[in-house]
N, C-alpha and C positions, 0 to 999 in steps of 0.2 A: 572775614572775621565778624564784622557785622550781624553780616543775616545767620551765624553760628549762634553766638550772642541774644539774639533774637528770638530762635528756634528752642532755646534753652530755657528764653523766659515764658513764651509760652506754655511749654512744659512746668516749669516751676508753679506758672497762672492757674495753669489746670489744674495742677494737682492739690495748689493750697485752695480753690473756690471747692474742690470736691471735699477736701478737709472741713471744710465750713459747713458744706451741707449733711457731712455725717451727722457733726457738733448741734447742729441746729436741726438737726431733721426735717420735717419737710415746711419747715417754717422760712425758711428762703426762699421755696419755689410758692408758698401760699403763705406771704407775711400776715398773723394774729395780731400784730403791734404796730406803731408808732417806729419803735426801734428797731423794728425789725427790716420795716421799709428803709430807715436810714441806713442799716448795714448791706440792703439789696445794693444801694446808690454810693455808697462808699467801697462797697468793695467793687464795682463797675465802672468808678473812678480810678482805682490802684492799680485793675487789670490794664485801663487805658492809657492811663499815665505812666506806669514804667516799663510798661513793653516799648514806646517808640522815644521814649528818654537815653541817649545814647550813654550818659552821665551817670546813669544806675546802674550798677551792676547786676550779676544774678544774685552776688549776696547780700545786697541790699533791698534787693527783692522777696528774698524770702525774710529776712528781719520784719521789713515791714507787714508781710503777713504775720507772721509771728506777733510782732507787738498787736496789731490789730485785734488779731483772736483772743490774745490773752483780756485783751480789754474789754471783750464782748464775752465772755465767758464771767471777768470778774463781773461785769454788770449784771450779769443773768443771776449770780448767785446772791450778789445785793437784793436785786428785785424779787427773787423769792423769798428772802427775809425779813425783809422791808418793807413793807405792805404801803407806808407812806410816800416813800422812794417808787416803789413798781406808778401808784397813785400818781406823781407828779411827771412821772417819762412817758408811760405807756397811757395813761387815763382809765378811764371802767366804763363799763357799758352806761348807757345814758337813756331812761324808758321816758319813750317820746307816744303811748298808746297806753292806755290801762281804763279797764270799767267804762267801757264806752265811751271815754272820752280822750281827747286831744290832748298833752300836756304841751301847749304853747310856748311857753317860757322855754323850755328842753330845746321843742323845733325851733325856736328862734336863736338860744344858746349853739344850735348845732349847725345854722345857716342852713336847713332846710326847711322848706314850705310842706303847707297839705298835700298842694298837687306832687310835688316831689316824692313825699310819703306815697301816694298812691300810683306812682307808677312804679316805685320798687314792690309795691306790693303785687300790682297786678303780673310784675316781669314774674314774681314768684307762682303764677298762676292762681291768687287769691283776691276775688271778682270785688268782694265788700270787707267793709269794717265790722260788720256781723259775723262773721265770719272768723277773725280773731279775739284772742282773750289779753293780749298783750305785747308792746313791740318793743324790742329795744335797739338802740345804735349802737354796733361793736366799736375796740377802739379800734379796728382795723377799717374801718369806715361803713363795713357789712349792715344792713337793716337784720333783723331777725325777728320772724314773724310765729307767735305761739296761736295754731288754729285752736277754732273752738268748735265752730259749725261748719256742713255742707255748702258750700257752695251755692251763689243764687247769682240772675241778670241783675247787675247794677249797673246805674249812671251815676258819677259826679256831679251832680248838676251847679255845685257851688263849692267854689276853693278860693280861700285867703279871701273870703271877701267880694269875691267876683262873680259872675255866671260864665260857665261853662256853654259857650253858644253851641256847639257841634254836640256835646252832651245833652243838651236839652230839647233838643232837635230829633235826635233820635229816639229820647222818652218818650215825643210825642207833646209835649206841652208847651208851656207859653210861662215867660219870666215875669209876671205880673199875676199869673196865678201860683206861683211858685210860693210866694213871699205869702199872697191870701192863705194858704192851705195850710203853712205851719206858725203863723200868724205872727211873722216878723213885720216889721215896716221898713228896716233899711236890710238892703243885702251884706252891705258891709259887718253888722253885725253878727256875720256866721263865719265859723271858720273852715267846715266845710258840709254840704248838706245832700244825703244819698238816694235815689229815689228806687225802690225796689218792689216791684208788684203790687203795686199804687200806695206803698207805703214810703212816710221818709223817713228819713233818721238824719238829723242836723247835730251840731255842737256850733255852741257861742263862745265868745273872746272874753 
């Protein structure tokens, strides 16, 4: 009777998480949101938790997918009406790049660094910051990178303040002429600075 019981909530599992995914299209399998990661994790709790609950039945199974959905549906229709509501659950994109420069405050509101920045960029196969006209942070955690130009060899040679030892290494140059050539005197005062075909391109804090 057990593993009948059991065989049943599986079925009942399957069939409400495919329900879900009609309802939410392919936003389950590639969460856009905040809320949408929480209903990934909530509904991978419900599947876990009342399949080996002896104490649940199957129609309390399907109720609580039921209520579930219904709750995620009314929120979905709040947060398209509500622009201030959608605003405080899901958040809005966040531009942490624009006009050549750095928006600071954003990267630090967003708990990411320069270097961080730039290795989502380069995962995106985009070499420099020349290269872009503007980035923003989805609220699904996604970078999103607006090109501008072709492509060119760059180094980092300086991020959040630091040198870039293996970056500067492969430029070919030396950290004390780094700082002469764009005529800072503390490195810390860069936030990050790019060296490309004996040209740089820095931003300050």
């Amino acid at each position: 009777m057990f593993y009948f019981e059991l065989f049943l909530k599986l079925i009942v599992s399957f069939f409400s998480v495919l329900v879900f995914s009609k309802l939410l299209g392919k936003r389950n399998i590639s969460p856009t949101s905040p809320s949408d990661h929480i209903n990934n994790y909530v509904l991978g709790g419900l599947v876990g938790g009342v399949i080996y609950n002896s104490e649940i039945g199957v129609f309390d199974v399907i109720l609580v997918f039921v209520l579930w959905g219904s709750f995620i549906k009314i929120l979905d229709f709040i947060k398209t009406w509500v622009k201030k509501i959608r605003k405080i659950i899901d958040g809005e994109p966040i531009l942490l790049y624009y006009n050549d420069n750095f928006i600071i405050t954003n990267l630090k509101k967003s708990n990411l660094s320069v270097a961080d920045f730039y290795y989502s960029m380069r995962m995106k196969g985009i070499q420099t910051t020349s290269n872009i006209s503007k980035a923003e942070l989805l609220p699904n955690g996604q970078i999103v990178f607006i090109e501008s130009k072709v492509d060119e060899l760059n180094y980092l040679v300086i991020s959040d303040g630091k040198f870039n030892k293996n970056e500067v290494e492969l430029a070919g140059l030396k950290e004390e002429f780094i700082l002469n050539d764009i005529g800072i005197q503390d490195v810390k005062e860069i936030s990050s600075c790019e060296y490309t075909n004996g040209t740089y391109r820095y931003t300050k804090y």
